[in-house]
C-alpha positions as CSV (number, residue, x, y, z in Angstrom):
1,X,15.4,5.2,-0.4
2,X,12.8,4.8,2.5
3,X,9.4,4.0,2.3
4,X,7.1,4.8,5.1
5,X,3.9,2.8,4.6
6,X,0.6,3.7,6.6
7,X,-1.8,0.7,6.6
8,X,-5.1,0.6,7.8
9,X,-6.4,-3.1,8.2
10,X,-9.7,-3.8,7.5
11,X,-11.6,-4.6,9.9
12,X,-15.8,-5.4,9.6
13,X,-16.8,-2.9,11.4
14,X,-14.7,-0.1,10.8
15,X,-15.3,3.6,9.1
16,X,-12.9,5.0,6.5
17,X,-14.4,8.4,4.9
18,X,-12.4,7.9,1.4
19,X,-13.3,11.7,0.2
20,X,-12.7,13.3,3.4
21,X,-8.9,11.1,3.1
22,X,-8.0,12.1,-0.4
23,X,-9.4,15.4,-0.6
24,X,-9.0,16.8,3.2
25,X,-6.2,14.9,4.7
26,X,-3.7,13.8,2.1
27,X,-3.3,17.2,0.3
28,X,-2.5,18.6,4.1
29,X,0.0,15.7,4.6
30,X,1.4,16.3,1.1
31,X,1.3,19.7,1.8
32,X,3.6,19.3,5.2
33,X,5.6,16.8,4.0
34,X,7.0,17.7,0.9
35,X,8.6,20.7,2.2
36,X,11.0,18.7,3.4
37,X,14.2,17.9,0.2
38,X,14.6,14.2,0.9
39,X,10.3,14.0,0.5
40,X,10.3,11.9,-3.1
41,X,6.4,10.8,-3.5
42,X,3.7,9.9,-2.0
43,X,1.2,7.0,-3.3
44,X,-2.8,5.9,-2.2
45,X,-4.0,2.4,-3.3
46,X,-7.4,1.1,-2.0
47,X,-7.6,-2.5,-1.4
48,X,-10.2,-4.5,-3.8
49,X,-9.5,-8.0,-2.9
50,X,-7.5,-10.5,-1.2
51,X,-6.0,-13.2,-3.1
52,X,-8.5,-14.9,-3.6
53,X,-11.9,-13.9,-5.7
54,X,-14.4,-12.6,-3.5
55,X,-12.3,-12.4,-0.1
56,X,-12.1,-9.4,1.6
57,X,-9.1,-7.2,0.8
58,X,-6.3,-6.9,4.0
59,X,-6.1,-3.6,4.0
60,X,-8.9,-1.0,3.4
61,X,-6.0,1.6,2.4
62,X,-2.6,1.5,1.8
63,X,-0.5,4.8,1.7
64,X,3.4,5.1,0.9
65,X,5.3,8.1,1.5
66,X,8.9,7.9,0.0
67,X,12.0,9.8,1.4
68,X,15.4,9.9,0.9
69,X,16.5,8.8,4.5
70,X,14.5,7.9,7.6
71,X,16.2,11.2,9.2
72,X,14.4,13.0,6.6
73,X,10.8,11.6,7.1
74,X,11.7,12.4,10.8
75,X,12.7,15.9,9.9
76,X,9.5,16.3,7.7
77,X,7.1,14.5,10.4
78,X,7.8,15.0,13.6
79,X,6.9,19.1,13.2
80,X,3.7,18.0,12.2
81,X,3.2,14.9,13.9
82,X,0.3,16.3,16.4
83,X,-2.0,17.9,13.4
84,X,-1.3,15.1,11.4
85,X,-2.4,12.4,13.8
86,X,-5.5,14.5,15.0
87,X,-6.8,14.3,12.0
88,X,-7.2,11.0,12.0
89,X,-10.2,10.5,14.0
90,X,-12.0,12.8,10.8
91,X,-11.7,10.2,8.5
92,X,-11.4,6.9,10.4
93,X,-11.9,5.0,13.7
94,X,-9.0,2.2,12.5
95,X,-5.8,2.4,14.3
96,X,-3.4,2.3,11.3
97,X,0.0,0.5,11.2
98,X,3.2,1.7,10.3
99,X,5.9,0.2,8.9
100,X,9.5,2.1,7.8
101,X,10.7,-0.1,5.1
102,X,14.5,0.3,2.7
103,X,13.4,0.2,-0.5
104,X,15.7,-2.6,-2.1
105,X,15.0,-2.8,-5.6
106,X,12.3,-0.8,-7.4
107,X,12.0,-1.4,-11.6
């Protein structure tokens, strides 16, 4: 299993429009990307906190789409890629990371 996580740091100054991402953006993403067989689930988490009490949380968003194989999130993505990323600049001015991750062990 692959896990292709979207992470957008969070920086002081930066936007995120939270109800134009989960209400606009995602179901569109969803939408494209689970066409696709090897598309398993997708997951949102907002950050709250960093480790310690009070601190700032690393990330203001944290998105994980799974898939059965990286050639499968290619498959599913790459079609899409252009709308996808144009979107971006509707809910956010933070350039988000990516990271393509095996998923090891999951309980």
């Amino acid at each position: 299993m692959i896990k292709i996580s979207i992470l957008y740091p969070n920086n002081k100054d930066a936007h995120f429009d939270m109800g134009y991402y989960l209400d606009t953006h995602m179901p569109l993403a969803i939408g494209l990307l689970s066409a696709n067989p090897g598309y398993k689930g997708v997951s949102v988490e907002r950050g709250l906190s960093g480790a310690m009490p009070g601190t700032n949380a690393p990330h203001i968003v944290m998105c994980h789409f799974l898939f059965d194989s990286t050639e499968n999130f290619i498959a599913a993505f790459m079609p899409h890629a252009a709308q996808l990323q144009g979107d971006i600049l509707n809910y956010t001015d933070i350039a988000p990371v990516i990271q393509i991750s095996e998923i090891l062990l999951s309980q």
